[in-house]
C-alpha positions in Angstrom: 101.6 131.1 124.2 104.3 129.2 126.3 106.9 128.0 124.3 106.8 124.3 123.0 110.3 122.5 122.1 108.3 119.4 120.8 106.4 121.3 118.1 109.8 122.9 117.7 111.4 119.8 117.2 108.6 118.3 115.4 108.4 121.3 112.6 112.3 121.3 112.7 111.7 117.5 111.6 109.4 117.6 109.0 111.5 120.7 107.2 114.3 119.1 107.7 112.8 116.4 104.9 111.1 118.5 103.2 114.5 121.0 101.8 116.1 117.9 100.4 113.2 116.6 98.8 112.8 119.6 96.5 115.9 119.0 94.9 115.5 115.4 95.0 112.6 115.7 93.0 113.5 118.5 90.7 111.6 121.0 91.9 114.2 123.1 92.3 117.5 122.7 90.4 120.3 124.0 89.3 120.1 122.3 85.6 118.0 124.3 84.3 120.5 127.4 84.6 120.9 129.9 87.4 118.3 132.3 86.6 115.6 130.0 87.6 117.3 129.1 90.4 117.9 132.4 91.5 113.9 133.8 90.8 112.7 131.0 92.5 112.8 132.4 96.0 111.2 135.9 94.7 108.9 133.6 93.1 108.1 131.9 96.5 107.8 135.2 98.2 105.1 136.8 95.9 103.1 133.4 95.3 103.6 130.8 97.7 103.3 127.4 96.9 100.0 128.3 94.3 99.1 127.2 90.9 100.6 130.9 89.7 104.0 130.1 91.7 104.0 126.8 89.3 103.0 128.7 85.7 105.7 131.2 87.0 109.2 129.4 87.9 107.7 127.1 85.0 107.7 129.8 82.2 111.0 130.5 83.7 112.5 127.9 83.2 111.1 125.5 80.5 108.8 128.5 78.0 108.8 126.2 75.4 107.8 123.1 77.0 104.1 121.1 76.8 102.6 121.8 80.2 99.2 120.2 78.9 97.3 118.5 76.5 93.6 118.3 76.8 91.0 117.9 74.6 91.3 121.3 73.0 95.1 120.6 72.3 97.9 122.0 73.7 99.6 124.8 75.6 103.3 125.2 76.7 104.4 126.6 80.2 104.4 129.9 78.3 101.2 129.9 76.5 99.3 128.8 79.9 101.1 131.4 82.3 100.2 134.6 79.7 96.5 132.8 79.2 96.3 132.5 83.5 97.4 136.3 83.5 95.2 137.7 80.6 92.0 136.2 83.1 93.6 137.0 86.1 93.8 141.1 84.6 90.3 140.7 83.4 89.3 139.1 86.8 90.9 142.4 88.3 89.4 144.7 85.6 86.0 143.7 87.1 86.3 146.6 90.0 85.4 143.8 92.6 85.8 144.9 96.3 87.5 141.4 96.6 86.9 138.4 93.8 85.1 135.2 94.7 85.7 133.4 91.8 83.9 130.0 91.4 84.7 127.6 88.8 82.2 124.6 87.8 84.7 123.0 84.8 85.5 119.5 83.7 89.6 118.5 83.6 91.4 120.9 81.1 92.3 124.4 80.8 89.0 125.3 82.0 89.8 124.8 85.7 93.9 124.8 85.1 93.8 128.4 83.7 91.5 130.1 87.1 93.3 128.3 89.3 96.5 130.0 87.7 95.3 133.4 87.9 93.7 133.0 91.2 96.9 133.4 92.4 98.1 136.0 90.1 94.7 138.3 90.7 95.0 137.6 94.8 91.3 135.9 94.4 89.4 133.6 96.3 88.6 130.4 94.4 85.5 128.1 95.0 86.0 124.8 93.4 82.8 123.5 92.9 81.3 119.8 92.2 80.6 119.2 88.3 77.9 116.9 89.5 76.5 119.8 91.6 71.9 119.9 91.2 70.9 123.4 89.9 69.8 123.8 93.9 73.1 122.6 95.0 74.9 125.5 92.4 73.3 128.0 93.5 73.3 127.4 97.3 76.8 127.7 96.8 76.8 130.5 95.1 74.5 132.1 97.6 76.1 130.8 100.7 80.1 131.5 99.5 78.9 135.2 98.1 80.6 134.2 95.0 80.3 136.9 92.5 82.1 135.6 89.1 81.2 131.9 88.0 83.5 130.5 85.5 81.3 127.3 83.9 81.4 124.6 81.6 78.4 125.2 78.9 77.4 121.9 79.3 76.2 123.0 82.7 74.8 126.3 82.0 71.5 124.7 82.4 71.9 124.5 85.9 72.1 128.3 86.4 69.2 130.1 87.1 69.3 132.9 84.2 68.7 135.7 86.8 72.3 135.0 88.0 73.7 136.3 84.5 72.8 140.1 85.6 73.5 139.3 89.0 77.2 138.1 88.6 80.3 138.0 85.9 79.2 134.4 84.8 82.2 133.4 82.2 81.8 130.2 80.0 84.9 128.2 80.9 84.7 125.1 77.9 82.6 126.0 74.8 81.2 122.4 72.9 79.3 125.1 70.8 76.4 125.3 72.7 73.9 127.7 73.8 75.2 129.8 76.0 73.2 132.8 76.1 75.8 135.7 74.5 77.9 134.7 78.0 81.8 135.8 77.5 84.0 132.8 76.6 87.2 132.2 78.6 89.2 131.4 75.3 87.9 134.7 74.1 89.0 136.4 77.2 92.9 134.9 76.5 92.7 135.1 73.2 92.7 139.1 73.5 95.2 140.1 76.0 95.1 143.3 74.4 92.1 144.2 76.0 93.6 144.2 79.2 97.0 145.2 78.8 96.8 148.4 80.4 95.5 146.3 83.7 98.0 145.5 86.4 98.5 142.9 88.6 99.3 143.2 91.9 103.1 142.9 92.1 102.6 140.5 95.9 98.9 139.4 95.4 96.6 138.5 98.5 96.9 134.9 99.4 92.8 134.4 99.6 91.6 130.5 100.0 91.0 127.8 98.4 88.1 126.1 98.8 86.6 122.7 97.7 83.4 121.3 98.0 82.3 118.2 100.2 81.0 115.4 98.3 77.7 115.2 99.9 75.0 114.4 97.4 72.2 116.0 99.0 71.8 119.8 100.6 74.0 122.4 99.9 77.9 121.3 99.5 80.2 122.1 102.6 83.3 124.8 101.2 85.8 123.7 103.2 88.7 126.6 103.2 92.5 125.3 103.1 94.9 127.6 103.0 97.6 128.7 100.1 100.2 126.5 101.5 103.4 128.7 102.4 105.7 125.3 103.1 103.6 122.1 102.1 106.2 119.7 104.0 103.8 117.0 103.7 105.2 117.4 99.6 108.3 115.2 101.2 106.0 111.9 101.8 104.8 112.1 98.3 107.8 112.3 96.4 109.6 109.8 98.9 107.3 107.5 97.9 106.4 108.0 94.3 109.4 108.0 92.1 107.1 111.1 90.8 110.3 113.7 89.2 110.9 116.5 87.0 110.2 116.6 83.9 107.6 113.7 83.3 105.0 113.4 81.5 101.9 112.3 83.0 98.1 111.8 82.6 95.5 112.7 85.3 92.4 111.3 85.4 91.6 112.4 89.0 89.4 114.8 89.1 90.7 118.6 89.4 87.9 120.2 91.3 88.6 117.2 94.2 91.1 117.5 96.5 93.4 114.5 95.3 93.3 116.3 91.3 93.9 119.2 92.7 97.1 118.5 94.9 98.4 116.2 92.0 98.1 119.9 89.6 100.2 121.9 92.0 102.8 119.1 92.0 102.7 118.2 88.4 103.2 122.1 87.3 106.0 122.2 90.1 107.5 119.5 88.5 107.2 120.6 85.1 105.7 117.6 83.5 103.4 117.7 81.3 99.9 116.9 81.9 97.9 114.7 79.8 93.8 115.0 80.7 90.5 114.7 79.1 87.3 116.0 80.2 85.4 112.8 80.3 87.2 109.7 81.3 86.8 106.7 78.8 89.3 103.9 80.2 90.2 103.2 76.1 91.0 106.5 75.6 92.8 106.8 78.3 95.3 104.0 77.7 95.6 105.2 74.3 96.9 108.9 75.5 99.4 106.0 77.8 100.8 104.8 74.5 100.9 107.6 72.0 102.5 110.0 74.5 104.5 107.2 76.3 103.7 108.7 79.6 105.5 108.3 82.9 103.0 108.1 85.5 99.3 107.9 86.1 97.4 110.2 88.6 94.3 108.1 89.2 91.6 106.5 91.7 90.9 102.8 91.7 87.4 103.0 89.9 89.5 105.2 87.4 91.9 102.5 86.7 90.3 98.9 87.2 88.1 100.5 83.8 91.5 100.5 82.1 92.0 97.2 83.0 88.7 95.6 81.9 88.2 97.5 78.8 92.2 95.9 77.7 91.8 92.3 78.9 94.7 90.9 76.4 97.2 94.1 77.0 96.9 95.4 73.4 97.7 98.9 74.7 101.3 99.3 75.1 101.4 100.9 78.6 105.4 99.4 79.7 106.1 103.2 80.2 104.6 103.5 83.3 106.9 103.8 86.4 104.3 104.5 88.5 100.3 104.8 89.1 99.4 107.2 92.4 96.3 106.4 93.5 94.1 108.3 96.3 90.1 109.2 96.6 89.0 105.4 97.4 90.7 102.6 99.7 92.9 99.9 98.1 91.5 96.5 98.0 93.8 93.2 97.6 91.9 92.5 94.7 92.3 96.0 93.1 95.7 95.7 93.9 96.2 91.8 92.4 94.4 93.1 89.2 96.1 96.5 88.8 99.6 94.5 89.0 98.8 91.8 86.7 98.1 94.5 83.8 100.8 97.2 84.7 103.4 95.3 87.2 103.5 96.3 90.8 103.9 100.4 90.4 100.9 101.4 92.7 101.7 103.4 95.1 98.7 104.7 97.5 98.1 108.3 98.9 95.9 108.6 101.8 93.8 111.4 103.3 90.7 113.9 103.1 89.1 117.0 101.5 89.0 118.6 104.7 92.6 117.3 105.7 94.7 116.2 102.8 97.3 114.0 103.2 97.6 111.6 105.9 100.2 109.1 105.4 101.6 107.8 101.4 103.0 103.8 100.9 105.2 103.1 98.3 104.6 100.5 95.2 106.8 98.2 97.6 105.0 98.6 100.5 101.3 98.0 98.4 102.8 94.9 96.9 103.3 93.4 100.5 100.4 94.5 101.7 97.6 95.7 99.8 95.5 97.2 102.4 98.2 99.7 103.8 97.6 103.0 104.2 101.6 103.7 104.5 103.2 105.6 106.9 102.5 108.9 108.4 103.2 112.1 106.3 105.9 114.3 106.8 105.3 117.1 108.9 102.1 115.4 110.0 100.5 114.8 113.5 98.2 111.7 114.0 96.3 110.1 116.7 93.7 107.2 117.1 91.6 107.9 119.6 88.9 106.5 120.8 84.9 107.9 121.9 85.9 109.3 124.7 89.2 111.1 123.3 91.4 108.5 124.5 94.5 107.4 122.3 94.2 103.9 121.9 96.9 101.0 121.5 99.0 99.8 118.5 97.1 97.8 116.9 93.5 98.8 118.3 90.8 100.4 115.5 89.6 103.6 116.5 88.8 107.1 114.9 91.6 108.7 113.0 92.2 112.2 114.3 95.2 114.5 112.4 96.4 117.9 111.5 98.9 119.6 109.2 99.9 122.8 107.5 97.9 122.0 104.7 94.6 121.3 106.8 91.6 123.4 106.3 91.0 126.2 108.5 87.4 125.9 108.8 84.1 125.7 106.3 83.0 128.6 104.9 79.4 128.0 106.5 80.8 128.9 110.3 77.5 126.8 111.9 79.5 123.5 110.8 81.5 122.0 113.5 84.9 120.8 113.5 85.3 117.7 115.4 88.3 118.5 117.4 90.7 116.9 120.3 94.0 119.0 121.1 93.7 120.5 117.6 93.8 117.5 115.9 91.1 116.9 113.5 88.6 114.0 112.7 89.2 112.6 109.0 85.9 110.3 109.6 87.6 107.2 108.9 88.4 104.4 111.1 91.5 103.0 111.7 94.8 101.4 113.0 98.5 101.6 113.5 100.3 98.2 113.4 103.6 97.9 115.0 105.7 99.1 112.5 104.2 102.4 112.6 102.0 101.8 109.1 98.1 103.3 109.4 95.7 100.9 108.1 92.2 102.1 107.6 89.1 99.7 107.8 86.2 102.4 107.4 84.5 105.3 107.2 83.1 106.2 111.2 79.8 106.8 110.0 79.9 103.7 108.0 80.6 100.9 110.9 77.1 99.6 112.1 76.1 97.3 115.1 74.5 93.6 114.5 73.4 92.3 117.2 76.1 93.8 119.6 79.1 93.2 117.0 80.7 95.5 114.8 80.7 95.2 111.5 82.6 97.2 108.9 80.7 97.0 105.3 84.4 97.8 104.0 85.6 94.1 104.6 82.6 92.6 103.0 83.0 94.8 100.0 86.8 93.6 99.7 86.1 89.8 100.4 83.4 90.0 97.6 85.6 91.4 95.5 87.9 88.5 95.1 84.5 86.4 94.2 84.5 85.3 90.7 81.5 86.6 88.5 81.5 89.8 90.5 82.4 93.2 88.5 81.5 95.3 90.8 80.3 95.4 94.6 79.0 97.8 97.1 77.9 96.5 101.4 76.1 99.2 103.4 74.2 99.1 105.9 70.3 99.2 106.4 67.8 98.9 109.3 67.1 96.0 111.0 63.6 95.5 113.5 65.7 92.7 115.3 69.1 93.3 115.0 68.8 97.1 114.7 70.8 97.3 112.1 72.4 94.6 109.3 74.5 94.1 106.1 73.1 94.7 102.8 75.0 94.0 99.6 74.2 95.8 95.7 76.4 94.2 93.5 77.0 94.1 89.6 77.9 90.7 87.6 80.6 89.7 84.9 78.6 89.3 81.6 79.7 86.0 81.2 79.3 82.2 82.5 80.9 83.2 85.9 78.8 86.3 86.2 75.5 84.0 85.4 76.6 81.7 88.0 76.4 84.4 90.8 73.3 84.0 93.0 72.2 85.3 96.6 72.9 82.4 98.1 76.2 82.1 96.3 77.4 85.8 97.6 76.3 85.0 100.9 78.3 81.3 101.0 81.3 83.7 99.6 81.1 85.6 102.5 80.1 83.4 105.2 83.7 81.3 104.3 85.5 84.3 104.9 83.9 86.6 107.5 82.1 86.4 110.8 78.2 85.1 110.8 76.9 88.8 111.5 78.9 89.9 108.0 77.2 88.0 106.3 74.3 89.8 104.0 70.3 89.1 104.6 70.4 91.4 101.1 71.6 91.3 98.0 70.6 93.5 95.5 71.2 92.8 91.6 72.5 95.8 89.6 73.1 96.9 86.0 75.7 99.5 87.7 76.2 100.9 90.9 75.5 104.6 90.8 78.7 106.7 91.2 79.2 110.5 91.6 81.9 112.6 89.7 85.0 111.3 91.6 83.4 108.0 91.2 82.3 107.8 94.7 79.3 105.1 95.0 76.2 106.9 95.7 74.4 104.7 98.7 71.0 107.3 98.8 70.3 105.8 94.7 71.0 102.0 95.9 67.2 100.5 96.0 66.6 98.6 98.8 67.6 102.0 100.8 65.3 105.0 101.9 
């Protein structure tokens, strides 16, 4: 390969930000004493930037210290590391050829504890969708040859029995349940003992990482990422988000998604501790804000505008909060207005993808000036708008956002999938800009955009402009087929229950609309709902509007 000096320069760049930015943050410092400092590159070497690399320089560090509290309590940086290790020897005491561990758990130690000892056991890790059909569970099991399943009891039913003979099938959080005699994972760490003559690899093999698409129907696309060796895109995030050592914080992003799981990794790295429940209830929730008087919030939008509906008069106590990172769904100016009027303008917003992480961050300043940013381009980062034919387009011109980075998947585990590539830069599916300051603004998914008679329409805008509309809770625009136009706006939306919300009509939403967008935005239909039905990350689910086939 000839040599390059851009890509030189380029990497030379993006490390260049990303040294300083460790100790910036406090990822690595020398307060702590020089024995962490000094273990953390052998540290490094052995684990990489992992979930074990984290438990490790953590327990090193800070034993003692709260790295979580969940709904089964708590566990300090000690207590999780020696629980991550105890699976990761009974992982190895197995006598796998290689372990393909998959993991089907709700937040909590029951996904934070595999994806520890994935790293110490040199495993392959399949994070898999807690909303996941018993069809969709075990095409992934089938298709990713996983052969130990670590699961939630509440979703045992899911598994077809014959797989207990077939594989090691752990039960990750016990309610109490049936669960068919299965081994328990708190039973596993509660009896190190009965692996102590087992030995862990001393430098483990680096295997994947792989999370599942979000695709409701058919079997969920693994999409491989690799351990990451230097994550320079780490510099955008902590640039941005006054995110630092030694916080505490609560995550109510989901683990098994991408955006949960980067915020782990960076929360353990930081040594904070981590606040989560299994099942998010937005009073709850701003309770844990208040007794624990927490420092940040790792969240989506449909995540917190709950918190701010359930607490209309501010009872909870949430002036703490230095900052709320938010990824997973797109930013709205009236999210944004109604996020700042309950916690004060601390939203930062995180862009990117399962299949390509992060793509560009924008600080709580930048969101308060202009709500629909997408911020500017990640460290370490290479993006390009191009356009159908693999053109790059103009400042300022939408087309389809195209990127890569070290921390990019590789490829999906199912090899017939296609990567939609152009000079090794990767399609995120969205559509998008870059104004002249060099900020990416995204106005849609690719898929999403649909053609009324000969314009283009993006059901994105006419969610956001409804949004704003008083009575309305909730909205959702999609499109459906049209015999004239081929194809047009429809609109599901959810009312206020009050004398605003009983005001809303049809005609009223399509008035709304028809003040602030084009004629061919407008909606022909407008579909009344008690709720718009949302998958585990709180995605909305368009094949379970009515109205659509």
């Amino acid at each position: 390969m000839p040599f390059n000096f851009s890509d030189l320069t380029f990497h030379t760049a993006a490390l260049s930000r990303f040294i300083p930015q460790l100790f910036k943050s406090g990822i690595i410092t020398h307060r702590d004493g020089i024995t962490p400092l000094l273990k953390a590159g052998p540290i490094l070497s052995r684990y990489r930037f992992t979930t074990a690399r984290e438990l490790e320089q953590g327990y090193i560090t800070c034993p003692e210290r709260l790295a979580l509290i969940d709904d089964d309590g708590t566990l300090t940086y000690r207590q999780l590391r020696n629980n991550a290790q105890t699976l990761a020897k009974h992982l190895r005491s197995l006598d796998l050829s290689e372990i393909r561990l998959g993991v089907m758990a709700r937040n909590g130690r029951g996904i934070i504890t595999p994806l520890g000892a994935k790293g110490y056991a040199g495993a392959h890790i399949f994070l898999l969708n807690v909303g996941s059909s018993p069809e969709q569970l075990a095409g992934c099991i089938e298709e990713n040859n996983i052969n130990v399943l670590i699961i939630d009891d509440e979703f045992i039913d899911r598994l077809d029995p014959a797989y207990h003979e077939r594989i090691a099938v752990i039960i990750g959080h016990d309610s109490g349940a049936e669960h068919f005699g299965l081994p328990t994972l708190d039973g596993i760490v509660k009896h190190a003992e009965a692996v102590r003559d087992i030995r862990l690899p001393k430098y483990p093999k680096h295997g994947h990482i792989v999370l599942m698409s979000s695709g409701t129907t058919g079997i969920p696309k693994g999409i491989m990422r690799p351990e990451p060796t230097l994550p320079v895109v780490l510099a955008s995030i902590v640039e941005n988000i006054p995110w630092r050592a030694n916080q505490k914080v609560q995550m109510t992003a989901s683990i098994f998604h991408t955006w949960g799981w980067a915020c782990l990794n960076i929360a353990l790295g930081l040594r904070n501790t981590i606040v989560t429940r299994r099942v998010f209830d937005p009073a709850a929730a701003l309770d844990d804000i208040q007794r624990y008087q927490l420092d940040g919030l790792l969240s989506s939008p449909v995540f917190f505008r709950q918190m701010v509906e359930v607490d209309p008069d501010s009872a909870y106590d949430t002036s703490s909060l230095k900052f709320i990172a938010s990824a997973g769904h797109a930013l709205t100016p009236e999210i944004v207005k109604e996020t700042h009027e309950r916690f004060g303008p601390i939203l930062c917003n995180v862009y990117g993808s399962t299949e390509l992480a992060l793509a560009s961050t924008a600080s709580m300043e930048e969101v308060a000036k202009d709500p629909t940013i997408g911020g500017k381009i990640a460290s370490g980062t290479k993006l390009r708008i191009l356009d159908e034919e693999g053109n790059e387009v103009p400042r300022g011109e939408v087309g389809e956002i195209y990127l890569t980075n070290s921390t990019a998947l590789i490829g999906y585990t199912n090899p017939k999938i296609p990567l939609h590539k152009v000079d090794g830069l990767i399609s995120i599916g969205d559509l998008g800009y870059i104004d002249p300051e060099g900020y990416l603004h995204v106005v849609g998914r690719a898929d999403d955009m649909i053609i009324v008679g000969g314009e283009n329409v993006h059901p994105q805008s006419v969610t956001e402009v409804l949004e704003a509309m008083p009575g309305i809770a909730e909205v959702h625009a999609g499109g459906v087929e049209d015999e004239t136009t081929f194809q047009r706006i429809a609109v599901w939306a959810v009312t206020t229950r009050d004398a605003l919300g009983n005001a809303v009509t049809a005609d009223a939403i399509r008035a709304w609309v028809r003040e602030n967008l084009a004629d061919h935005s407008v909606p022909r239909d407008v579909h009344f709902l008690d709720k718009l039905p949302r998958n585990a990350t709180g995605k909305v689910v368009p094949r379970l509007l009515h109205g659509t086939d």
